[in-house]
SERO-219163 format. One record per residue: residue number from 0; residue in three letters; y, x, z of N, C-alpha, C in turn. Coordinates in Angstrom, 3 decimals, m for minus. Each point is the difference from the previous one (the first is absolute). Layout:
N
{site NUM; "Ala"; {Y; X; Z}; {Y; X; Z}; {Y; X; Z}}
...
//
This chain:
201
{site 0; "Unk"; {m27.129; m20.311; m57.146}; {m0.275; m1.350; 0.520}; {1.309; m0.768; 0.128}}
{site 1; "Unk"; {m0.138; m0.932; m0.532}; {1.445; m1.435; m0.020}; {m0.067; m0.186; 1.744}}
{site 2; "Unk"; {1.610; m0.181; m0.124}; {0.218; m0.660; 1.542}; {m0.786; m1.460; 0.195}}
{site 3; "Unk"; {m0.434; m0.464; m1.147}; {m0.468; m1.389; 0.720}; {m1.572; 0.332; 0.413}}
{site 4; "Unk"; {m0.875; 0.721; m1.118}; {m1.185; 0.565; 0.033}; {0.058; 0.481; 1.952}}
{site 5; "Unk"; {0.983; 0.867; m0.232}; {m0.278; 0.187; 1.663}; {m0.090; m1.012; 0.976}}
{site 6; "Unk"; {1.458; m0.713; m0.151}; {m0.156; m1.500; 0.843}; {m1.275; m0.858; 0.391}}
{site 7; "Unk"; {m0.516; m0.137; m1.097}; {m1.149; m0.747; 0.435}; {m1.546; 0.683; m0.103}}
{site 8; "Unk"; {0.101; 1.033; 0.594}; {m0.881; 1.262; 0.297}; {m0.599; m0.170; 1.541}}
{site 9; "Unk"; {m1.143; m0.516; 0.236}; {m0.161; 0.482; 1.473}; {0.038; 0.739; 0.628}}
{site 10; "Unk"; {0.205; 0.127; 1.046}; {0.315; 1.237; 1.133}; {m0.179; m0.051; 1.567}}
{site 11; "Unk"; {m0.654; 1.077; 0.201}; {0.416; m0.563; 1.292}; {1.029; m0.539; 1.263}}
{site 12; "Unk"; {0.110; m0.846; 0.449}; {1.354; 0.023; 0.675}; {0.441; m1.273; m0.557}}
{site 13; "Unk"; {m0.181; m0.645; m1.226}; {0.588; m1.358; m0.607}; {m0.700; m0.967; 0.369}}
{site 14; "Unk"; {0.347; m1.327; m0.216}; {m0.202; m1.440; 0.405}; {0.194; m0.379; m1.474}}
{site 15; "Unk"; {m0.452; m1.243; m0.915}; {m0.123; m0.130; m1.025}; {1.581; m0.851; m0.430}}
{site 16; "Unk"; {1.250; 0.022; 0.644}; {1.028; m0.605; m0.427}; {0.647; 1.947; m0.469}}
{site 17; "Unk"; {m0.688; 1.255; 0.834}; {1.111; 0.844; m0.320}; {m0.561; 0.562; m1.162}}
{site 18; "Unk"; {m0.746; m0.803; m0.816}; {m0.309; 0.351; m1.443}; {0.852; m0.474; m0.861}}
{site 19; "Unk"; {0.909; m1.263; 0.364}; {0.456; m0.886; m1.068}; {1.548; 1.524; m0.480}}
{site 20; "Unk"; {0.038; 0.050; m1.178}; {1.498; 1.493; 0.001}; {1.018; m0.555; m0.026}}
{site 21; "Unk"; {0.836; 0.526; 0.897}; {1.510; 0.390; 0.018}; {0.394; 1.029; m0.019}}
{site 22; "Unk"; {1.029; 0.316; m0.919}; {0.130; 0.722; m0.692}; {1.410; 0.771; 0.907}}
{site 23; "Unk"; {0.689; m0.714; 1.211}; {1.100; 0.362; 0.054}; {0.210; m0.658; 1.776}}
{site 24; "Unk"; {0.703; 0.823; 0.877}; {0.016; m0.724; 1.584}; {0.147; m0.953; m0.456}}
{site 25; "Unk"; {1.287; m0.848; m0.549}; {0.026; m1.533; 0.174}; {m0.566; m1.136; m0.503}}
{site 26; "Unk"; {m1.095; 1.013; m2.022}; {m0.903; m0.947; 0.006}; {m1.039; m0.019; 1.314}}
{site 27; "Unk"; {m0.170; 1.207; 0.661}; {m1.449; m0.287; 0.906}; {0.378; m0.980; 1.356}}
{site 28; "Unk"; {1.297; m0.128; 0.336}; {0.702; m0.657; 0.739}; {m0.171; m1.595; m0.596}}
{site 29; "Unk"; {0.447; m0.512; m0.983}; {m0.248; m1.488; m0.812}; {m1.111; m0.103; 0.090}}
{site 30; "Unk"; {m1.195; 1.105; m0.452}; {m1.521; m0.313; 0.287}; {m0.627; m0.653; 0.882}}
{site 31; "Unk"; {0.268; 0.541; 1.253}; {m0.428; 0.218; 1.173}; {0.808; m1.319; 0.671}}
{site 32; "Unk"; {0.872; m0.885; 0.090}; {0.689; m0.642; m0.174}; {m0.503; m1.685; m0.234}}
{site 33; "Unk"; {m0.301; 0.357; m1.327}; {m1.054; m0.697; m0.968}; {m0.799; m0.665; 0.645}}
{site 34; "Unk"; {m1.158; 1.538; 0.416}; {m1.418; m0.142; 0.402}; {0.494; m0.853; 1.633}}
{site 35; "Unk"; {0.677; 0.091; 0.620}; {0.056; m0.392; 0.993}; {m0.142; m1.531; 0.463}}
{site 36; "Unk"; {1.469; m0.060; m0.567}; {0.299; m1.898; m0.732}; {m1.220; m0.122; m0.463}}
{site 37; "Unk"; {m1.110; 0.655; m0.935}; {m1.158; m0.764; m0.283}; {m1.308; m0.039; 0.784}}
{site 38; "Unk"; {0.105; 0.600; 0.890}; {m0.471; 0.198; 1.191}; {0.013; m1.088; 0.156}}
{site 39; "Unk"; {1.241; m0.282; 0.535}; {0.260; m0.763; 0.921}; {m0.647; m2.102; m0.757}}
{site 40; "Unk"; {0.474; 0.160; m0.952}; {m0.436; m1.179; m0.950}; {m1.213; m0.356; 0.229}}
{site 41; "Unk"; {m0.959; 1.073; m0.410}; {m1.705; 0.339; m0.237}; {m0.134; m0.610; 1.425}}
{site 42; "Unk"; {0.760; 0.503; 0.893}; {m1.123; m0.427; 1.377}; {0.812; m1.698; m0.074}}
{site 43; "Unk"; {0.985; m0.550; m0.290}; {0.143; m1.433; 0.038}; {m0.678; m0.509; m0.577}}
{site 44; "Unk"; {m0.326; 0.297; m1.204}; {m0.536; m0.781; m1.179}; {m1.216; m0.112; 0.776}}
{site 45; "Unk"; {m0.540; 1.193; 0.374}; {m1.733; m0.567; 0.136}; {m0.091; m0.420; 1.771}}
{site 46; "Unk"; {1.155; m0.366; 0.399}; {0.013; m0.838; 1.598}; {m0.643; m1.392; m0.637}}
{site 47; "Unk"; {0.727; m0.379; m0.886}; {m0.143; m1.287; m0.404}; {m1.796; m0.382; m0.827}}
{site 48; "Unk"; {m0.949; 1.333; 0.025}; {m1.093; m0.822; 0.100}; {m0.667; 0.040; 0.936}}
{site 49; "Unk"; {0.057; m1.010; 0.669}; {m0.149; m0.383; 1.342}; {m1.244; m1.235; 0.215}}
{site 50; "Unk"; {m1.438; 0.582; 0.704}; {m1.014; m1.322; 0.605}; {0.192; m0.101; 1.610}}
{site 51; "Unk"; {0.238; m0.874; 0.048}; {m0.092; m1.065; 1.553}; {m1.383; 0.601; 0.706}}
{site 52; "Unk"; {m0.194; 0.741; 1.050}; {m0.637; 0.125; 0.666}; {m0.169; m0.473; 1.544}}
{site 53; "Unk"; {m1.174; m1.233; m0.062}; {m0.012; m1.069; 0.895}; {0.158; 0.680; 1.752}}
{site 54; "Unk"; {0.954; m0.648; 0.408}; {m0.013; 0.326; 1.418}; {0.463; 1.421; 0.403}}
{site 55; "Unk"; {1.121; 0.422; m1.498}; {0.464; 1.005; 0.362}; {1.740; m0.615; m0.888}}
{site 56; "Unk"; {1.247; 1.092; 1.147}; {1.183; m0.344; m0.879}; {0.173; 1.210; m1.401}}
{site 57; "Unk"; {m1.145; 0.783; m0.191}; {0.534; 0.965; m0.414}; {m1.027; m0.345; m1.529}}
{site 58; "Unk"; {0.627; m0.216; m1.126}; {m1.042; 0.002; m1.338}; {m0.350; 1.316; m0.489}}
{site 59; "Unk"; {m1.086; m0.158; m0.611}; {m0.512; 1.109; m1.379}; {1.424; 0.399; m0.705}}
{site 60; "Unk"; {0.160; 1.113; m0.285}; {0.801; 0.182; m1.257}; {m0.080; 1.102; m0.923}}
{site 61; "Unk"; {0.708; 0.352; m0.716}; {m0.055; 1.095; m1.082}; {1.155; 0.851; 0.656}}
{site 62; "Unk"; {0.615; m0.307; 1.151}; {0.878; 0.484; 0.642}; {m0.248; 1.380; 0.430}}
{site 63; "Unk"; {m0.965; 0.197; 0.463}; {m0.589; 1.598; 0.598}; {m0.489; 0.411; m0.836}}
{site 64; "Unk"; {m0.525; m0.213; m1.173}; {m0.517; 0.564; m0.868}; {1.429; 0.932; m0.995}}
{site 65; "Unk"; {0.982; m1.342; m0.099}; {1.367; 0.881; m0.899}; {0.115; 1.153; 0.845}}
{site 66; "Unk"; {0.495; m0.497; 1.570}; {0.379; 0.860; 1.041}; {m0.270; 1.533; m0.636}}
{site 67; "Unk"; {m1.338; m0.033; 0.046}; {m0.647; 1.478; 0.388}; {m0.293; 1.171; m1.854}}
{site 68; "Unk"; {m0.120; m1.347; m0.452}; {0.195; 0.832; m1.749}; {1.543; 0.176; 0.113}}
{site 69; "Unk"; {1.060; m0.557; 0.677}; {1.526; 0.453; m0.336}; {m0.075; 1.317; 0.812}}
{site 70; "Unk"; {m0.362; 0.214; 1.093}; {0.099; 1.250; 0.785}; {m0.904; 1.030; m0.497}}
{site 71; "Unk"; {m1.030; 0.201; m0.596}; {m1.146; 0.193; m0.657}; {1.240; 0.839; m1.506}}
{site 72; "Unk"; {m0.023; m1.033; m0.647}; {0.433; 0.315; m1.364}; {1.505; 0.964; 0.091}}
{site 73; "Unk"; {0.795; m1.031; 1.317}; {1.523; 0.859; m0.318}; {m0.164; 1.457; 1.348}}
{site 74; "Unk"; {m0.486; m0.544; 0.713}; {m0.109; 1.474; 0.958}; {0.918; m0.585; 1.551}}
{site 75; "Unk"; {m0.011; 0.929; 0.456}; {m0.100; m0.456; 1.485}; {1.923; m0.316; 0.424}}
{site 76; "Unk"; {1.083; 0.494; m0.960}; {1.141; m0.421; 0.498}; {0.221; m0.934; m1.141}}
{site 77; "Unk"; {0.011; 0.007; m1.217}; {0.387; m1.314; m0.708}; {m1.032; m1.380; 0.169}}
{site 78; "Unk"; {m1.298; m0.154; 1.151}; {m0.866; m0.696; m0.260}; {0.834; m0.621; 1.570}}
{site 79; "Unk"; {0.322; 0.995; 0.504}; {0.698; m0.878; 1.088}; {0.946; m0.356; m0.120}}
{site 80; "Unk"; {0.840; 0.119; m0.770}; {1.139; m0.305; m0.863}; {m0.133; m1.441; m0.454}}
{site 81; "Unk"; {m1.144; m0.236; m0.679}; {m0.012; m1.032; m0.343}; {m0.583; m1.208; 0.920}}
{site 82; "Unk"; {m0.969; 0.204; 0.781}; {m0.309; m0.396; 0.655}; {0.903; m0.749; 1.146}}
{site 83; "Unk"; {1.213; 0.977; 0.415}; {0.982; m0.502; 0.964}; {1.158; m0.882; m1.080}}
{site 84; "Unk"; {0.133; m0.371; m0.901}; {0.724; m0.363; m0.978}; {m0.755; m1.478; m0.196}}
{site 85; "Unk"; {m1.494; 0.331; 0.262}; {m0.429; m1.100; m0.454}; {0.324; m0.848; 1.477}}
{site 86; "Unk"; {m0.735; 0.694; 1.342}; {0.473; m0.823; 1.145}; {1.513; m0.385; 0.072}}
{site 87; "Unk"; {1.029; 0.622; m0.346}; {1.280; m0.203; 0.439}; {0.536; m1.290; m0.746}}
{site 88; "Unk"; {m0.504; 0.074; m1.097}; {0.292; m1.196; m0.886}; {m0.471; m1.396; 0.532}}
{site 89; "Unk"; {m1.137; 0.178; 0.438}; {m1.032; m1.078; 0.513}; {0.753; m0.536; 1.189}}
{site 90; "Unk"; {0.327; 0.745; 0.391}; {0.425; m0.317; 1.702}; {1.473; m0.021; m0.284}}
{site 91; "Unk"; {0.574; m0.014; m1.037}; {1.565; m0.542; 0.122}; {m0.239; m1.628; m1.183}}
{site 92; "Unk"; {m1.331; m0.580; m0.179}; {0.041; m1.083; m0.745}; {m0.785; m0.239; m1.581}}
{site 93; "Unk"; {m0.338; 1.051; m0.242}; {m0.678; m0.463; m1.311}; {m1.403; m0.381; 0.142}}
{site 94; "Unk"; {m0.342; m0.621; m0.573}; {m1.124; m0.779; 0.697}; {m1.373; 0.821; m0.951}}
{site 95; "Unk"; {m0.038; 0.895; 0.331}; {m0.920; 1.154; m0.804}; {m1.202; 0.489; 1.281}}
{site 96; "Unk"; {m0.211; m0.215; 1.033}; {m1.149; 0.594; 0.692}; {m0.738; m1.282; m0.098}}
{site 97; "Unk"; {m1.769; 0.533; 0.484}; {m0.798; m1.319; m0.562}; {0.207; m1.315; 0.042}}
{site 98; "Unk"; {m0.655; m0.699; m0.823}; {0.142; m1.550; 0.095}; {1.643; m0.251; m0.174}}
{site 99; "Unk"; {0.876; 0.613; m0.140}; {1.361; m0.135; m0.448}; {0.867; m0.169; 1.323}}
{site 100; "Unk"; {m0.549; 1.333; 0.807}; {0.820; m0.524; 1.490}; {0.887; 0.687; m0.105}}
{site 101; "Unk"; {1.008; 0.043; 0.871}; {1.025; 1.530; m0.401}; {0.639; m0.371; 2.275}}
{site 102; "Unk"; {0.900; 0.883; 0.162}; {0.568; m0.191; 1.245}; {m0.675; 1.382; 0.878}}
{site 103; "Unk"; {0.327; m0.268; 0.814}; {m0.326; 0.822; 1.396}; {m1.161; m0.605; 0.742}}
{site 104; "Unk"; {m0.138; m1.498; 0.030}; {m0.736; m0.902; 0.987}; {m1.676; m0.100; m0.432}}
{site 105; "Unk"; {m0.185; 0.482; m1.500}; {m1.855; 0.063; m0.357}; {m0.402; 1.035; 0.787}}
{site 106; "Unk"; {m1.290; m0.707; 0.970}; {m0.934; 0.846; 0.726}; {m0.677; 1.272; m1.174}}
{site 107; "Unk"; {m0.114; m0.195; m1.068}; {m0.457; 0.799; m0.598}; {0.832; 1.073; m0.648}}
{site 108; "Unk"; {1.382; 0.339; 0.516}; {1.033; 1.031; 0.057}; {m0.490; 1.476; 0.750}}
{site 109; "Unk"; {m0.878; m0.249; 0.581}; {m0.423; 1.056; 0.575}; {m0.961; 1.442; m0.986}}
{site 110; "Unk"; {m0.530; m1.189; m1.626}; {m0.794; 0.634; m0.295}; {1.321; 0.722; m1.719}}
{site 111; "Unk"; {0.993; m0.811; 0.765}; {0.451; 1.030; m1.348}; {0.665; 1.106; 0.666}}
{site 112; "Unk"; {0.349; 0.250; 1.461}; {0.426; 0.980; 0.893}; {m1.083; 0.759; m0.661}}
{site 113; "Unk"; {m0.993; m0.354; 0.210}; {m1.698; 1.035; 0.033}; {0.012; 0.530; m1.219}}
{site 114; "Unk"; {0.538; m0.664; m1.063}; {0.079; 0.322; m1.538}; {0.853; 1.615; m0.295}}
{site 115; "Unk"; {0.921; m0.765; 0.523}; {1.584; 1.428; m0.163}; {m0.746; 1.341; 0.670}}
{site 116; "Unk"; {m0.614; m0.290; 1.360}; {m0.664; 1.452; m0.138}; {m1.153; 0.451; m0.526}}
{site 117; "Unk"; {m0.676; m1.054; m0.484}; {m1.557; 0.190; m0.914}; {0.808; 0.595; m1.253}}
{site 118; "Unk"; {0.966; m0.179; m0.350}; {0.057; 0.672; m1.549}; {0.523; 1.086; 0.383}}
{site 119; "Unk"; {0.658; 0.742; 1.044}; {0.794; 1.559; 0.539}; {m1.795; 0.502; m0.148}}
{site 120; "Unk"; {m0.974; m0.391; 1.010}; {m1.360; 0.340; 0.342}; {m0.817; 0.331; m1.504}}
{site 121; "Unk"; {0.128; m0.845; m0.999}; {m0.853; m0.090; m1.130}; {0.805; 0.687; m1.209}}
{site 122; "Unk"; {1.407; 0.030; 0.420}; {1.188; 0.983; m1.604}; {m0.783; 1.429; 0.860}}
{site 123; "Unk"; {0.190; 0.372; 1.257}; {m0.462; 0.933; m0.100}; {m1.531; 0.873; 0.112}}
{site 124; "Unk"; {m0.465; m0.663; m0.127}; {m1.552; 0.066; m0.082}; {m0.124; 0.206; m1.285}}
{site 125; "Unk"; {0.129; m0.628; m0.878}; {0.571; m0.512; m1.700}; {0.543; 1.636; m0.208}}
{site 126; "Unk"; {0.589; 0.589; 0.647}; {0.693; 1.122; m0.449}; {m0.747; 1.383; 0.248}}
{site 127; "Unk"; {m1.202; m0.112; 0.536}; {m1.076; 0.921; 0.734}; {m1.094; m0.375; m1.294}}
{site 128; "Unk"; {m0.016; m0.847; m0.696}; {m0.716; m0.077; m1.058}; {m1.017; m1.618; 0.557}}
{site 129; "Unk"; {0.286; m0.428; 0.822}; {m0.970; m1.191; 0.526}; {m0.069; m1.334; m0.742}}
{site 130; "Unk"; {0.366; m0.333; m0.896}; {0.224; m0.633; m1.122}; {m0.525; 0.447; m1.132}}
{site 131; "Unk"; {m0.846; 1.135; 0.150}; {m0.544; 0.199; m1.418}; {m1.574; 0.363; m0.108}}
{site 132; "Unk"; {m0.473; m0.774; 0.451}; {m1.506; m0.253; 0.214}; {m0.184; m1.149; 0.308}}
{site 133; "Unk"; {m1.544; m0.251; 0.184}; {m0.347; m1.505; 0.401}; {0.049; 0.163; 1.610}}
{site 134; "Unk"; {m0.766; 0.626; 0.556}; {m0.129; 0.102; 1.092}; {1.263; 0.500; 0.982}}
{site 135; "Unk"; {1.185; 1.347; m0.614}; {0.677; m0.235; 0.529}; {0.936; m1.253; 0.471}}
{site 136; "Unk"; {0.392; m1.097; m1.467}; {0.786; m0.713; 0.235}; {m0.508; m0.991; 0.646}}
{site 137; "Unk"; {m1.514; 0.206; 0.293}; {m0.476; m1.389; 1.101}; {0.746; 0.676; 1.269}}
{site 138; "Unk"; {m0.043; 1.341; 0.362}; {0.178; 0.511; 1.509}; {1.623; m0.329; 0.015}}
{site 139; "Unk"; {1.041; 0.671; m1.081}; {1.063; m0.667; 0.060}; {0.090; m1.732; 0.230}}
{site 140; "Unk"; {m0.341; m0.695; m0.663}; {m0.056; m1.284; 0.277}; {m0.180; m0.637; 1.388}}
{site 141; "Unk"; {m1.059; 0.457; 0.505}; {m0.287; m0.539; 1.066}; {0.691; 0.828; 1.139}}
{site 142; "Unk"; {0.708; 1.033; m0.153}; {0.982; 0.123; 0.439}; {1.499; m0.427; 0.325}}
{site 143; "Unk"; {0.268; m0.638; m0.943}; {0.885; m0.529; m0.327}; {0.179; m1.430; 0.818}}
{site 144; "Unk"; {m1.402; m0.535; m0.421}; {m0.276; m1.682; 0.559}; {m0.054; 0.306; 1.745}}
{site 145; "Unk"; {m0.399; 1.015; 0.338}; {m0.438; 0.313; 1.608}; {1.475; 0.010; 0.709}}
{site 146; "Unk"; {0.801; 0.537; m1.269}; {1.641; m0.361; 0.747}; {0.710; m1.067; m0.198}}
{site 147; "Unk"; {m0.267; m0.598; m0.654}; {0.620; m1.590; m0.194}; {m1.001; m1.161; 1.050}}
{site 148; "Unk"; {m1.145; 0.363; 0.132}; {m0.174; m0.822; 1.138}; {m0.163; 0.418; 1.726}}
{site 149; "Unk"; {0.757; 1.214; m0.349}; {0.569; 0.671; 1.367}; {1.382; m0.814; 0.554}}
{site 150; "Unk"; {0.529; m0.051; m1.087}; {0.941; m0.800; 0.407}; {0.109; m1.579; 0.343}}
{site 151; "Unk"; {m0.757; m0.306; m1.348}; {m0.154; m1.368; m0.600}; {m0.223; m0.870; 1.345}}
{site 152; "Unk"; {m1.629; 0.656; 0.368}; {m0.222; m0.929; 0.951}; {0.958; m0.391; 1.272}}
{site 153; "Unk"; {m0.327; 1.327; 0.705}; {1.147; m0.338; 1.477}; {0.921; m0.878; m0.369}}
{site 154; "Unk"; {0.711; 0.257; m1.095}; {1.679; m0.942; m0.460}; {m0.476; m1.353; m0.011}}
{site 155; "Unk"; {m1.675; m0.208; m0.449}; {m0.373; m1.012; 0.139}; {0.093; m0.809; 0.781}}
{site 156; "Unk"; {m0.645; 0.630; 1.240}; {m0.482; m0.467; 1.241}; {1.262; m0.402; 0.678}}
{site 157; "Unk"; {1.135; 1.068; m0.212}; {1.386; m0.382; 0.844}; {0.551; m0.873; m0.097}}
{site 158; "Unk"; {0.252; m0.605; m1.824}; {0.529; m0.719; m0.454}; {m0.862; m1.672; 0.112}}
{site 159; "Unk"; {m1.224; m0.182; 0.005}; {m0.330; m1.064; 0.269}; {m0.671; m0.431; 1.476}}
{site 160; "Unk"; {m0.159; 1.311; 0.872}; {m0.337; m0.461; 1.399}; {m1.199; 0.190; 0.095}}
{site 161; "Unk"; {m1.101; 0.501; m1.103}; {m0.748; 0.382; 0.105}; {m1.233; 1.098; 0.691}}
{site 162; "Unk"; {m0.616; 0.096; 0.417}; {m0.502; 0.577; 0.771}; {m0.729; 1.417; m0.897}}
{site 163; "Unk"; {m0.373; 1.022; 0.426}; {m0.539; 1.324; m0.658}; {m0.699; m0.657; m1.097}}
{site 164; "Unk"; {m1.151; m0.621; 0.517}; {m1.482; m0.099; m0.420}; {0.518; m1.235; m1.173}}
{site 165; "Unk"; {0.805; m1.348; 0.279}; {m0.066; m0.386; m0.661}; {0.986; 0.409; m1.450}}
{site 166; "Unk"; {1.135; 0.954; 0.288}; {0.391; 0.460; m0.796}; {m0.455; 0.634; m1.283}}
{site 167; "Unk"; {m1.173; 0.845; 0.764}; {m1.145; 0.597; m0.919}; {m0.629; m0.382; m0.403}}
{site 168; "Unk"; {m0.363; m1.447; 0.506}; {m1.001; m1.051; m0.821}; {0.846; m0.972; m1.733}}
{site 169; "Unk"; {1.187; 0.022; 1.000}; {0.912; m0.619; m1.591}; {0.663; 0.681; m1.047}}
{site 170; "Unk"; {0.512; 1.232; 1.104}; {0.471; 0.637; m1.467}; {m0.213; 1.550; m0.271}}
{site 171; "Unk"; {m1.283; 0.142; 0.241}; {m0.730; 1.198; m0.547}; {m1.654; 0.019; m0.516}}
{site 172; "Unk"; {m1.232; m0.899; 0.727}; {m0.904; 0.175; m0.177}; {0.202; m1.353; m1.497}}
{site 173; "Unk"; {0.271; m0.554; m0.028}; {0.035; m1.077; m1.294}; {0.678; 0.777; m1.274}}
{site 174; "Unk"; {0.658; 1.102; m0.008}; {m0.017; 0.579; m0.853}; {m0.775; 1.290; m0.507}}
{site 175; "Unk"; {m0.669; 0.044; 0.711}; {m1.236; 1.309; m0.256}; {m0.172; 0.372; m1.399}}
{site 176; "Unk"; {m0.546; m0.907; m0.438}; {m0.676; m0.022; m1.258}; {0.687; m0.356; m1.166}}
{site 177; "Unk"; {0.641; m0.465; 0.168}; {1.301; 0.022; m0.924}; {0.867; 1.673; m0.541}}
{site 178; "Unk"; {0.274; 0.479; 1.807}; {0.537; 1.514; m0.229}; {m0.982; 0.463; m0.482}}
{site 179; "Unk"; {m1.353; m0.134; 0.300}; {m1.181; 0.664; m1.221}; {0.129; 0.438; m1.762}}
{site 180; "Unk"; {0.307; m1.146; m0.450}; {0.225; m1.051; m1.157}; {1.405; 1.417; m0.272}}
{site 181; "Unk"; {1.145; m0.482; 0.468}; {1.018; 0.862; m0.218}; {m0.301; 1.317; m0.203}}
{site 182; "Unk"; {m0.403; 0.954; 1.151}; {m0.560; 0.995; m0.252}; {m0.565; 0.516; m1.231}}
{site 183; "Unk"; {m1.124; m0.541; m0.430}; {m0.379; 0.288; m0.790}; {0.292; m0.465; m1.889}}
{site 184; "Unk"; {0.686; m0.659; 0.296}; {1.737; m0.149; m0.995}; {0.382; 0.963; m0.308}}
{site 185; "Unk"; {0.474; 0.663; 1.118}; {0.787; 1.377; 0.133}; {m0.594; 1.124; m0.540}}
{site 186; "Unk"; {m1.253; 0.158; 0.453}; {m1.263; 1.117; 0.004}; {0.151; 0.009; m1.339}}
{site 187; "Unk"; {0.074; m1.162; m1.332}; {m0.311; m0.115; m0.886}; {1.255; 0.230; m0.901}}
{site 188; "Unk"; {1.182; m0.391; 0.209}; {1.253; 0.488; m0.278}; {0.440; 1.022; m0.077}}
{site 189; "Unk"; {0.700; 0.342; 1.440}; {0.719; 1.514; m0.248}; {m1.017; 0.828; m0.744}}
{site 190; "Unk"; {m0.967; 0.171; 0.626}; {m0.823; 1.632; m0.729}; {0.180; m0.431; m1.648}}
{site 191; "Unk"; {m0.032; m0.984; m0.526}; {m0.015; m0.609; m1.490}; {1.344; 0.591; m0.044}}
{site 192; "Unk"; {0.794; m0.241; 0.846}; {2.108; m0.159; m0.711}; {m0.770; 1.656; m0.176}}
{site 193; "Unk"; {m0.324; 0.349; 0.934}; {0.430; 1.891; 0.096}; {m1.014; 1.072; m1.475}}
{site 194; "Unk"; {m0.823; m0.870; m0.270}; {m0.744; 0.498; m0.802}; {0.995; m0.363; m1.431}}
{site 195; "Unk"; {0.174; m0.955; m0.154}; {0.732; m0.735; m1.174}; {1.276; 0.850; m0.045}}
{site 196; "Unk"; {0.866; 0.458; 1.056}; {1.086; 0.872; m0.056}; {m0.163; 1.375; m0.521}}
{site 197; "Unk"; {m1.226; 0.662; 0.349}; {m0.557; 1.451; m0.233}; {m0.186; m0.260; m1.865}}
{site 198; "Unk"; {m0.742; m0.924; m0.448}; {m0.088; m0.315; m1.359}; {1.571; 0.655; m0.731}}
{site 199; "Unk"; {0.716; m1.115; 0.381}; {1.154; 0.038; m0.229}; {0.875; 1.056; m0.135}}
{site 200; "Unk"; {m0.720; 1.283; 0.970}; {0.769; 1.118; 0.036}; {m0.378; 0.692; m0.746}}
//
C-alpha cells in the first residue's frame, strides 16, 4: 500500500483534514497551518451572509454553520485554532464577524466565544466517529450549537442590558429553525465527505 493510499484511508481516530498526506513533520506542520488560516477565512467569509432579524441585534448567518464544519472537519485542537484566529483577528479590526462588524464592543461577541469551544466539543466528537452518519452528526451538531448559545446568549444579555427571558427571545428562539436548516446541511455533508474519502482509498 502507497503512503498516500494510506493517507486518505479512514480510520478510526481521524477527522477528515487528517486524511489530506504529509509526507514529512514539517509538511504536516504547513498543512495543519493551512487548514487553520482556512478555518479561520471559511468562518469570515460565511459571517458575511448575514439576514436582519427584526427586533433582534444578532442576524442569521452562515457563521455557525462554518464554525462547526471547521471543528467537525479539522478536529478539536486545529478547529480551535482556527476559530481563536478567527476571533483574534476580528477583535483587533478586520471587519470579518457578521454584517462586517469587527471590535470587542458587538453584543454578538459572545457567540463567537461559544464558537471556539463548539469546535474543541464537535473536533472531538468528530474524532469518536460522530461525523459519520446522519444521525450521529445531527447529535454532534446540536451539540455544538447548545455551546455557542451557552455562551452566546448570557454575553447577550450582559452586553445589551437585557434581561434572561428577553435575551432568549432575541437571540436564541428566532434562530431555531434556521439551526434546523444547518443541521441538516451537515447530516448531509460530512457522512458524504467520509464516504467519498473511503472511495478514494
Amino acid at each position: 500500500m502507497s503512503a498516500l493510499t494510506s493517507a486518505v484511508t479512514p480510520r478510526p481516530g481521524a477527522v477528515l483534514a487528517d486524511l489530506l498526506p504529509a509526507s514529512t513533520a514539517s509538511r504536516a506542520r504547513v498543512r495543519d497551518i493551512a487548514l487553520v488560516v482556512g478555518g479561520a477565512a471559511l468562518t469570515g467569509i460565511a459571517a458575511q451572509i448575514a439576514v436582519p432579524v427584526p427586533g433582534s441585534p444578532v442576524p442569521v448567518t452562515g457563521q455557525t454553520f462554518a464554525a462547526l464544519l471547521v471543528g467537525a472537519g479539522l478536529g478539536a485542537g486545529r478547529g480551535f485554532l482556527a476559530l481563536a484566529l478567527y476571533a483574534a483577528v476580528g477583535m483587533a479590526g478586520v471587519p470579518w464577524f457578521a454584517e462586517g462588524v469587527s471590535g470587542v464592543g458587538a453584543p454578538s461577541l459572545g457567540y463567537v466565544f461559544g464558537m471556539m469551544l463548539a469546535s474543541i466539543a464537535v473536533g472531538a466528537l468528530a474524532r469518536r466517529g460522530g461525523d459519520r452518519g446522519a444521525l450521529r452528526t445531527a447529535g454532534t451538531m446540536a451539540a455544538g450549537l447548545a455551546l455557542i448559545y451557552a455562551v452566546g446568549v448570557p454575553y447577550l444579555a450582559f452586553a445589551t442590558g437585557m434581561s434572561a427571558g428577553e435575551a432568549i427571545a432575541a437571540g436564541l428562539l428566532p434562530f431555531l429553525v434556521g439551526d434546523a436548516l444547518k443541521a441538516a446541511l451537515a447530516m448531509g455533508a460530512l457522512p458524504t465527505a467520509w464516504k467519498l474519502a473511503g472511495r478514494r482509498g
